[in-house]
PABADO-814925 format. One line per field, with one value per residue: residue in three letters; x, y, z of N, C-alpha, C in turn. Coordinates in steps of 0.02 Angstrom, whole numbers, plus 32768, in hexadecimal, padded with zeros to 4 digits. Layout:
rolum <- (ALA,...)
n_xx <- (X,...)
n_yy <- (Y,...)
n_zz <- (Z,...)
ca_xx <- (X,...)
ca_yy <- (Y,...)
ca_zz <- (Z,...)
c_xx <- (X,...)
c_yy <- (Y,...)
c_zz <- (Z,...)
END
This chain:
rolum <- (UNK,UNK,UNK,UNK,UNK,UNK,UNK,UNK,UNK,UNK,UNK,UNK,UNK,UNK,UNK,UNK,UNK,UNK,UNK,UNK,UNK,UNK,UNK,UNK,UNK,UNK,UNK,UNK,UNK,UNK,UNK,UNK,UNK,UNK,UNK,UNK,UNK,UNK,UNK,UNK,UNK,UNK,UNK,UNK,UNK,UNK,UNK,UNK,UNK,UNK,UNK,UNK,UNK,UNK,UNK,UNK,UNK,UNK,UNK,UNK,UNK,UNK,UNK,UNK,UNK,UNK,UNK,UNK,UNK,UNK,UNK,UNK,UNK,UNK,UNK,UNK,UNK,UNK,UNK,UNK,UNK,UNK,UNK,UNK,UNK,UNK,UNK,UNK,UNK,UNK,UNK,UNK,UNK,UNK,UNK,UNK,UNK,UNK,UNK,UNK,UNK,UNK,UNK,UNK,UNK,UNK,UNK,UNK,UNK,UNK,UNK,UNK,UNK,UNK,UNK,UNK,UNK,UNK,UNK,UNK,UNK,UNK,UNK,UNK,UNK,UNK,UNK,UNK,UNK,UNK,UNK,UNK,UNK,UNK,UNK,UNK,UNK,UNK,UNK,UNK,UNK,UNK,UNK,UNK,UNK,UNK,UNK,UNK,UNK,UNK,UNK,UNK,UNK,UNK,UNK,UNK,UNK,UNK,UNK,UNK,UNK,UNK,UNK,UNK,UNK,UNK,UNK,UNK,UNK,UNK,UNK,UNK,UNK,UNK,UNK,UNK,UNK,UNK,UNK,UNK,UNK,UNK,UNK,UNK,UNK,UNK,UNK,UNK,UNK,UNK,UNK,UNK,UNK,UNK,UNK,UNK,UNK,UNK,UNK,UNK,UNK,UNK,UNK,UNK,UNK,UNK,UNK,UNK,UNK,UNK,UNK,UNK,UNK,UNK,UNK,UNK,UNK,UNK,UNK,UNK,UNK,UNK,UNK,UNK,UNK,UNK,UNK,UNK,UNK,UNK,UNK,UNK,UNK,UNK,UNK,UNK,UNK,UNK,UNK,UNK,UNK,UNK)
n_xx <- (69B0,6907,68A5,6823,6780,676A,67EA,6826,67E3,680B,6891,68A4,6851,68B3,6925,6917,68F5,6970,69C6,69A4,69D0,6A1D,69CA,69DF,69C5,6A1B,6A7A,6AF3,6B7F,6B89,6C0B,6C3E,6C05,6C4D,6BD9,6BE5,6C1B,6BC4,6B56,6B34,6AF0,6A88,6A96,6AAA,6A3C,69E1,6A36,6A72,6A9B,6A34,6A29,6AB2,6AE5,6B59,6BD7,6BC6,6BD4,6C51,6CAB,6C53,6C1C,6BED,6B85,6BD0,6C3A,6CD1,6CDF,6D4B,6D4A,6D61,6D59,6CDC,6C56,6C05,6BCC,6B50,6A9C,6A72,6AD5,6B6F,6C0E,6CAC,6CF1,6D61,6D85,6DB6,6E0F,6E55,6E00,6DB8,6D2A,6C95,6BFB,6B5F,6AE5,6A39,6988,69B7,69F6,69DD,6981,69DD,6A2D,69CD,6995,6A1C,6A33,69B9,69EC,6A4E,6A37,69E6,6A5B,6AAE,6B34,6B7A,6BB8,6BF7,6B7E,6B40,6ABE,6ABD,6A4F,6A75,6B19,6BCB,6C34,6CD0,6D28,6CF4,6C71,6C18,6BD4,6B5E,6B30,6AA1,6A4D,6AA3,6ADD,6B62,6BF4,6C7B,6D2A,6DAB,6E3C,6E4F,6DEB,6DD0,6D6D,6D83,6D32,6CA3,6C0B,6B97,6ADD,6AAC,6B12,6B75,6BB8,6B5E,6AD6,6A8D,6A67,6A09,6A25,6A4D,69CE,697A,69C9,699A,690A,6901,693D,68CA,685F,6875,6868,68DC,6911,698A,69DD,6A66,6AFE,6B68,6B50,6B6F,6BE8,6C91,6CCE,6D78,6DAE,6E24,6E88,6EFB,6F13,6F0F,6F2A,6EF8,6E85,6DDE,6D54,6CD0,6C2C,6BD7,6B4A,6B24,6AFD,6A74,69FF,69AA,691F,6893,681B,67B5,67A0,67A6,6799,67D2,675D,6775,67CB,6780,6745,679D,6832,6882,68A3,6905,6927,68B9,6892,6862,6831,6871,689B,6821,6797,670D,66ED,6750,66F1,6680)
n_yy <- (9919,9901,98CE,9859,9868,97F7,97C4,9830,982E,97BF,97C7,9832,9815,9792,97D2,9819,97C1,9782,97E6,980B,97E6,9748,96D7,9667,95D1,9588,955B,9581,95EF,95FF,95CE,9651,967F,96A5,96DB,972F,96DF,969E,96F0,979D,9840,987A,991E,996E,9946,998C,99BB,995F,9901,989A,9855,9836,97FD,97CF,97B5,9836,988E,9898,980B,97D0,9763,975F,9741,974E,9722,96C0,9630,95AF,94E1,9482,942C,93AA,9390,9316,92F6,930E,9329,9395,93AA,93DD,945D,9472,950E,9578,963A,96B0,971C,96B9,9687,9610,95BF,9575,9520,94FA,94A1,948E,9482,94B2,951C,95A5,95A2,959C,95FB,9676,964B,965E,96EB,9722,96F9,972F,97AA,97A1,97B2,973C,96D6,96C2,9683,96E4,96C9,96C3,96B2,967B,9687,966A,962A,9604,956F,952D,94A7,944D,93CA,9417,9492,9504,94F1,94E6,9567,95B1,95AB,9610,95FB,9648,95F0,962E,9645,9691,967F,95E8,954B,94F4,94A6,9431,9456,942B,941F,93FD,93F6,946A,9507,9583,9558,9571,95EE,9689,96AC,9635,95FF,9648,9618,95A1,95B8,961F,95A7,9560,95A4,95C3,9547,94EF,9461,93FA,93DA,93AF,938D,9396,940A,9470,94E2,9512,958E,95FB,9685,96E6,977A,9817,985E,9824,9799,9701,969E,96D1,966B,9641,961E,95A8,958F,9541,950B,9526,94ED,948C,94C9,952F,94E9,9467,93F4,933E,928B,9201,9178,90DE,90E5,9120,90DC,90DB,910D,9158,91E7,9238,9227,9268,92C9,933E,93CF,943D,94E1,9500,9541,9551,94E3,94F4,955D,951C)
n_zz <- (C344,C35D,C3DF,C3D5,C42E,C499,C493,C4D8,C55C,C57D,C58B,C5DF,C64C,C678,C68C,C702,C75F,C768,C791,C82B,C8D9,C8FD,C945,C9D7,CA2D,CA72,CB15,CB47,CAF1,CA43,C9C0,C969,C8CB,C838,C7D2,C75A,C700,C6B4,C6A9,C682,C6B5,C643,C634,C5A9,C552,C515,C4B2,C487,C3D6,C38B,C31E,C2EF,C378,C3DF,C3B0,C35F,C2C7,C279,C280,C22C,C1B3,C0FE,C082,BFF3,C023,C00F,C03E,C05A,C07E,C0F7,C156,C161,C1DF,C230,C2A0,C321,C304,C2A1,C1F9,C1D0,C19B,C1B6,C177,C13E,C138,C0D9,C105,C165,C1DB,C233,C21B,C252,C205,C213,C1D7,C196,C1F3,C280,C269,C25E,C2C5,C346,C32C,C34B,C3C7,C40F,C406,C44A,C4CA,C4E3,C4E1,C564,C5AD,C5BB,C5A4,C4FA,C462,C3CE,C348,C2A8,C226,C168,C0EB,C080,C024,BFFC,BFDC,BFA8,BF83,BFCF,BFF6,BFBF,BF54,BF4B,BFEC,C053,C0B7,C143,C1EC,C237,C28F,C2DA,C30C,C37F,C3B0,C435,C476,C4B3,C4BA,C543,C589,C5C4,C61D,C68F,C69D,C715,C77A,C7AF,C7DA,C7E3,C7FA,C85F,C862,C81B,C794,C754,C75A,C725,C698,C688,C684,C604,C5BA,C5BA,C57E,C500,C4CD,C4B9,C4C4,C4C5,C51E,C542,C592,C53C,C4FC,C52F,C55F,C5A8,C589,C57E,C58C,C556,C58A,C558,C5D2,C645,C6B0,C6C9,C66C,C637,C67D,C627,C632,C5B3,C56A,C4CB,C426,C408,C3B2,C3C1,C3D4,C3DD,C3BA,C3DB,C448,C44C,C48D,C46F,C452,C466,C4EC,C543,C59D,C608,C674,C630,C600,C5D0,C549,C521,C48A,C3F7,C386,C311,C301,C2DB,C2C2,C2DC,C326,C389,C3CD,C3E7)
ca_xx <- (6976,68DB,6886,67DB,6766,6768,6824,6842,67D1,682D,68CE,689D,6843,68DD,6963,6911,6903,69B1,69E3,699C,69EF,6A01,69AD,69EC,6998,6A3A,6A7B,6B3A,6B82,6BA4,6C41,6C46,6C0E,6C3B,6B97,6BFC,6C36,6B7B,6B1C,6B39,6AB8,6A88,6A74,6AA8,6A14,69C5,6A63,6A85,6A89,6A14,6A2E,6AFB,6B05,6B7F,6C19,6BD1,6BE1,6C93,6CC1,6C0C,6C22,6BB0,6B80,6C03,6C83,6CDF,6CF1,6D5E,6D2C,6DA9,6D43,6C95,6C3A,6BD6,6BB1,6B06,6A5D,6A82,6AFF,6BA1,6C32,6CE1,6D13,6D94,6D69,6E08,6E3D,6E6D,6DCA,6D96,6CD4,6C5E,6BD0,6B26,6A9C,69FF,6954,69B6,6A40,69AF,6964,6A25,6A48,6991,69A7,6A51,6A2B,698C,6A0A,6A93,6A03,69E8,6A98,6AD8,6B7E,6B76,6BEF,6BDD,6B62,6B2D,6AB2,6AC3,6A40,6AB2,6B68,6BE6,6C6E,6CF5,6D59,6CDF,6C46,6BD4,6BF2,6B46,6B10,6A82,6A5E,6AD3,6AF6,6BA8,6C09,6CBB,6D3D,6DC2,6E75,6E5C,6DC4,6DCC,6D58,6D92,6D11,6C5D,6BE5,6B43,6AA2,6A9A,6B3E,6B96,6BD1,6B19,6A8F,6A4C,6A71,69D4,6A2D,6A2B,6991,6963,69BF,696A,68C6,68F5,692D,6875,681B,6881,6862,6911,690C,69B4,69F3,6A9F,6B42,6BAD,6B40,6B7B,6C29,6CAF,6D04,6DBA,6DC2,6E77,6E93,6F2B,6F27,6EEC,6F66,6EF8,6E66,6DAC,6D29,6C85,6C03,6B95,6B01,6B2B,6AD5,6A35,69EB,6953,68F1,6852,67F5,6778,67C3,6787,67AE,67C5,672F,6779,67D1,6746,6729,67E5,6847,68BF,688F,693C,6914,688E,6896,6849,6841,689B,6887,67C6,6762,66BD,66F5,6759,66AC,664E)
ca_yy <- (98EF,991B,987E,9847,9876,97C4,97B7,9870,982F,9787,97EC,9867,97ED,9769,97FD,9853,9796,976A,981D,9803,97B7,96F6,96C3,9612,95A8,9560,9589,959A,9625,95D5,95FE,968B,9662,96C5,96E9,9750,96A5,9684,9725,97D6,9866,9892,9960,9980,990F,99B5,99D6,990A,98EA,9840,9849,9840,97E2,97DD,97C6,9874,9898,988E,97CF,97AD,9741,9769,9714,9753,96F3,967D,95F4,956B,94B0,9461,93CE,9398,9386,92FB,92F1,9332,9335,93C1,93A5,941B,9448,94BF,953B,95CB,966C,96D6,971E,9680,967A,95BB,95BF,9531,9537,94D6,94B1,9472,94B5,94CD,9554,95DE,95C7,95AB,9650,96A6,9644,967B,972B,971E,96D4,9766,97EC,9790,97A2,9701,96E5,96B8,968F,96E8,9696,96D9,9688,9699,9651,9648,9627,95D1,9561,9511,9458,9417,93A2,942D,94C7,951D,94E7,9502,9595,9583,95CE,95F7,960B,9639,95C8,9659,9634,96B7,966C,95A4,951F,94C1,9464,9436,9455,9401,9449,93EB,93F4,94BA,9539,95AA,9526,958E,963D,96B0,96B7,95EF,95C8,9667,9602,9573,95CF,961E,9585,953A,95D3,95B6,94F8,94D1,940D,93DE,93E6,9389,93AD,93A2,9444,94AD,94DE,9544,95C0,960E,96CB,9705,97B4,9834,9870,97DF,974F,96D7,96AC,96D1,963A,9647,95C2,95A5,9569,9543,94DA,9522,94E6,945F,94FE,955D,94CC,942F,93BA,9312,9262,91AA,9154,90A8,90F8,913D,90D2,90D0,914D,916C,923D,9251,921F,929B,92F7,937F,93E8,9462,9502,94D7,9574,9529,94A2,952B,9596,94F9)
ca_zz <- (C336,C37B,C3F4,C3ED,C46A,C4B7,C4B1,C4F6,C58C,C589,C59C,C610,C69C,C69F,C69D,C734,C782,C772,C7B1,C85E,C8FA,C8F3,C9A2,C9E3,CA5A,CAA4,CB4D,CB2A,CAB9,CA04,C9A6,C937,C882,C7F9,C79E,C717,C6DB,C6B0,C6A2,C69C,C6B9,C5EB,C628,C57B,C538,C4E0,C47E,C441,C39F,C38C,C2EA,C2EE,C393,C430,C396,C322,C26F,C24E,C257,C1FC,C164,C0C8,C041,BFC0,C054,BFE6,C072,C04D,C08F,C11D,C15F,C16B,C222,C23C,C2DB,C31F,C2D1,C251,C1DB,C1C0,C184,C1C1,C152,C151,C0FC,C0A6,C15B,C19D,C20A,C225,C22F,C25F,C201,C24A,C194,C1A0,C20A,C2A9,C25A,C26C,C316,C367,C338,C374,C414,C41D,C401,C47C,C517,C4DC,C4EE,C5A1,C5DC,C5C6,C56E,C4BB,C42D,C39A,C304,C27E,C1F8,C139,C0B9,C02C,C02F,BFC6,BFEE,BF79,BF95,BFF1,BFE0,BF9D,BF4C,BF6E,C013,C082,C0E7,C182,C22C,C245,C2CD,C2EC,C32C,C3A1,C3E8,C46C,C4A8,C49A,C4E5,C56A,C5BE,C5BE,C650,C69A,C6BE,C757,C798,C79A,C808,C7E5,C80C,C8A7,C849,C7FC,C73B,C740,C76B,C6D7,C679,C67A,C67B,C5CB,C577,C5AF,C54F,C4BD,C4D5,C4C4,C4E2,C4BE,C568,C560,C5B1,C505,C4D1,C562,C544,C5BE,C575,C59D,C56A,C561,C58C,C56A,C616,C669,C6BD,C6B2,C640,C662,C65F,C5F9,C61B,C588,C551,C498,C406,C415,C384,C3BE,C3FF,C3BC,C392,C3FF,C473,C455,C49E,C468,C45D,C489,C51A,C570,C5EA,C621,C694,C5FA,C5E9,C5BC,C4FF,C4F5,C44C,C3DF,C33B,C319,C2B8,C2BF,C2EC,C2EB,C354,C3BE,C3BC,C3F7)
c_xx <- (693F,68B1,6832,67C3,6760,67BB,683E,681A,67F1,6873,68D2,689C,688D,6921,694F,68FA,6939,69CF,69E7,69C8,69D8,6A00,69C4,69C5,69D4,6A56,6AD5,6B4C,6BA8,6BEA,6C24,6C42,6C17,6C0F,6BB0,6C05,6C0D,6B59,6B46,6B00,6AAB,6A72,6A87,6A7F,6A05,69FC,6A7B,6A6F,6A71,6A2F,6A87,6B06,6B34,6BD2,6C0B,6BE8,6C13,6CAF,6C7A,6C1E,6BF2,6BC0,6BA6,6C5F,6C8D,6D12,6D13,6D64,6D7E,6D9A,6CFC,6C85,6BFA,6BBD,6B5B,6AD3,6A64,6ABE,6B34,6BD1,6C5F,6D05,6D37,6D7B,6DC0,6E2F,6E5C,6E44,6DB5,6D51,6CB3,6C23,6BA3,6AFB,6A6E,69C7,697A,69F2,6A20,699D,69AD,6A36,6A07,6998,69EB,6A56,69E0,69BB,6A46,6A5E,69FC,6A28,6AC0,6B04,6B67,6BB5,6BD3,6BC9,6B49,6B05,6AAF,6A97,6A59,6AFA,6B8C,6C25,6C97,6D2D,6D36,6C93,6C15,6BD3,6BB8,6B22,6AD5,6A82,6A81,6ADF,6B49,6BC0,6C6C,6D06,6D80,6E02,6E81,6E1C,6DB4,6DA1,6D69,6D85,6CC4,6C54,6BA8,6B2B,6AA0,6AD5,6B75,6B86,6B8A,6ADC,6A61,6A42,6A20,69FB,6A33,6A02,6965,696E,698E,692B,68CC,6904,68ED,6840,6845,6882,689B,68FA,6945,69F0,6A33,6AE0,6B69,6B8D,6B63,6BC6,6C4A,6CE7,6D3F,6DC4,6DFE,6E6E,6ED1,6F3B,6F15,6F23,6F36,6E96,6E1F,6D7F,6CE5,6C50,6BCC,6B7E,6AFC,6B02,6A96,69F6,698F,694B,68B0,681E,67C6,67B1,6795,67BE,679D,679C,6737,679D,67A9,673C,6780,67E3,6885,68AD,68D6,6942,68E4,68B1,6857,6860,6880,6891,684D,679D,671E,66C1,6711,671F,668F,6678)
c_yy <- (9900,98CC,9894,9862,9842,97B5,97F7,9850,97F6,97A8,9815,9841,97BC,9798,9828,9800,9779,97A7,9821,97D2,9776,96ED,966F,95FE,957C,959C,95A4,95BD,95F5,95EB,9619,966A,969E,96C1,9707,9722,967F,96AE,976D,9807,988C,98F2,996A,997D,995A,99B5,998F,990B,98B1,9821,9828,980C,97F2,97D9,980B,9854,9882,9858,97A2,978D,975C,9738,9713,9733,96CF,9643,95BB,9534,94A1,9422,93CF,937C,935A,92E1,9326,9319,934C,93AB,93ED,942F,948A,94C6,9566,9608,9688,96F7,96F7,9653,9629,95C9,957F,953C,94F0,94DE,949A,9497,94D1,9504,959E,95E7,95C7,95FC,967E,9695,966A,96D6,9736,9717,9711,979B,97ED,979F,9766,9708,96C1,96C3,96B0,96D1,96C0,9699,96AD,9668,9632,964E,95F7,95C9,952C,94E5,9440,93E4,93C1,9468,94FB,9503,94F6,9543,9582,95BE,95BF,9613,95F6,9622,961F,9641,964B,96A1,9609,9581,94F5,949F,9472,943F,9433,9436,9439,93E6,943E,94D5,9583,9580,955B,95D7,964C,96B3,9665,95D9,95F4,9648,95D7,958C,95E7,95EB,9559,956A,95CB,9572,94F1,9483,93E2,93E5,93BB,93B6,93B3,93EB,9477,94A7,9510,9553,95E9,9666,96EC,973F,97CE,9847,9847,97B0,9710,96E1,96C5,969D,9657,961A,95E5,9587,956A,951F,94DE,950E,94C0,9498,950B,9522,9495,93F9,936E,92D3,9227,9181,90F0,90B2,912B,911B,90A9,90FE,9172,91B6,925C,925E,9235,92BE,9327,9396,9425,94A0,94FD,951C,956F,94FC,94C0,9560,9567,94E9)
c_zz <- (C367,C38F,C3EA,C421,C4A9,C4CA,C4C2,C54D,C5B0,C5BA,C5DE,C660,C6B2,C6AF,C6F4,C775,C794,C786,C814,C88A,C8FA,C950,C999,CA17,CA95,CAD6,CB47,CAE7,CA98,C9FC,C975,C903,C863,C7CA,C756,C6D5,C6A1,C696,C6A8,C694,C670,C600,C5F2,C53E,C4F1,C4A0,C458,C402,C38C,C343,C2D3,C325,C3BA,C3F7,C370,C2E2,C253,C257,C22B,C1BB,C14F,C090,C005,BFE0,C03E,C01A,C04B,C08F,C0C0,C120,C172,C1B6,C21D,C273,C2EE,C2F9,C2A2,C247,C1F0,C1AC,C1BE,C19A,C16E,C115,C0FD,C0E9,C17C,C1DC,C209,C22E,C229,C25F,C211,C1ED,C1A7,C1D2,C258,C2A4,C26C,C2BF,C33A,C370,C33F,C3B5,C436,C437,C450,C4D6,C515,C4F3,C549,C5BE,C5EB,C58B,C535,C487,C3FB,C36E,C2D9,C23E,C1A0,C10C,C090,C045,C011,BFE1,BFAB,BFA6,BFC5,BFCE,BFAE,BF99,BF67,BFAC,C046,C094,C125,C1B4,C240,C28F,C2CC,C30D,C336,C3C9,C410,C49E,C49E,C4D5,C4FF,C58E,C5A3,C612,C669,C6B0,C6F6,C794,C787,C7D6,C812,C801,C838,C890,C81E,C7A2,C735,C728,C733,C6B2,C658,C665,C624,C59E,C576,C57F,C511,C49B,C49E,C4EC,C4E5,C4EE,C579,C56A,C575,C4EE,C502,C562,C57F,C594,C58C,C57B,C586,C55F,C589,C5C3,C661,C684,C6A0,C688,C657,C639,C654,C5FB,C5F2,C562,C4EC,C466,C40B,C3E7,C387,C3E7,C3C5,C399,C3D0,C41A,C472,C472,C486,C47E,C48B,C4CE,C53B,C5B3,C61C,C63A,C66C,C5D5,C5D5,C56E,C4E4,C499,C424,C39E,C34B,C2D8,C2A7,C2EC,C2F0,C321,C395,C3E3,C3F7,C44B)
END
């Protein structure tokens, strides 16, 4: 996939900011963080496929994927459902306006060097035994018994806080005005390896869906200190623009 000229410069400046030594200010030597856990250096960036993603081509669903229905997800904002396709694959698909930007943000923060599950979005797609045979367009994403989630994380509380790919983070989910800044979206991951004893952790920044669009706030809470209940569009490139 070939980036924009705005997100090739996006890419470029926070990869060559989170590359540099992280300078501290305290007087005693920290402990040792694993940054890998968090970030790794994207030199392969030229050769990513944006288009394909940090999972590739070959567990991609398509639209001739005759998904059958397990159980409906109603939790969240967007609706959803989990299906299995004919492999056995469970997939958790995301409908509604934030199934698109999830997986551009996604792909945007994978280009950066941050870890990422594989998503994929499909306009069309048909599922059978559940609520609704043609559904939505939907962002899927594959559920993995070699890599399972076993914890959430905070933004304000983690083992990176003082680190240079952190504080990138943060910086790119403010240009993609990402607003949905809670701890249930940030997920740790367990990646099992053959040659491995034990597993390796993944922190990440998942559910990216309220992005690309205007951050607004609650008119009757305005003159409160309640900025926690900010909100925003989503999927709104005019409003993202503005």
């Amino acid at each position: 996939m070939r980036l924009s000229r705005s997100s090739a410069v996006l890419v470029a400046a926070l990869t060559v900011a989170c590359s540099r030594t992280v300078e501290r200010s305290l007087s005693a030597t920290p402990s040792p963080v694993d940054v890998s856990q968090l970030w790794v250096d994207p030199v392969d960036l030229e050769t990513r496929d944006l288009f394909a993603g940090p999972g590739g081509d070959s567990p991609a669903p398509t639209a001739e994927t005759p998904f059958v229905f397990v159980r409906e997800d109603r939790g969240g904002h967007s609706p959803g459902f989990d299906v299995r396709s004919p492999d056995g694959t469970l997939w958790s698909v995301k409908i509604g306006p934030e199934a698109q930007t999830e997986v551009a943000s996604s792909r945007l923060l994978w280009a950066l060097g941050y870890h990422q599950p594989p998503t994929y979005y499909l306009a069309s797609w048909t599922m059978t035994g559940g609520p609704a045979s043609v559904p939505a367009g939907g962002r899927f994403r594959p559920e993995s018994s070699d890599r399972p989630v076993t914890d959430e994380w905070s933004w304000y509380r983690n083992d990176f806080l003082d680190t240079r790919p952190f504080k990138g983070l943060v910086v790119a989910n403010l240009l993609l005005n990402n607003w949905d800044w809670k701890t249930s979206n940030n997920k740790v991951y367990e990646v099992h390896r053959a040659a491995a004893s034990e597993p390796r952790r993944l922190y990440v920044v998942r559910d990216l869906g309220a992005s690309f669009g205007k951050t607004s706030f609650p008119k009757l809470l305005g003159w409160t200190s309640m900025r926690g209940f900010g909100q925003g569009s989503r999927n709104d490139l005019e409003g993202f623009e503005a």
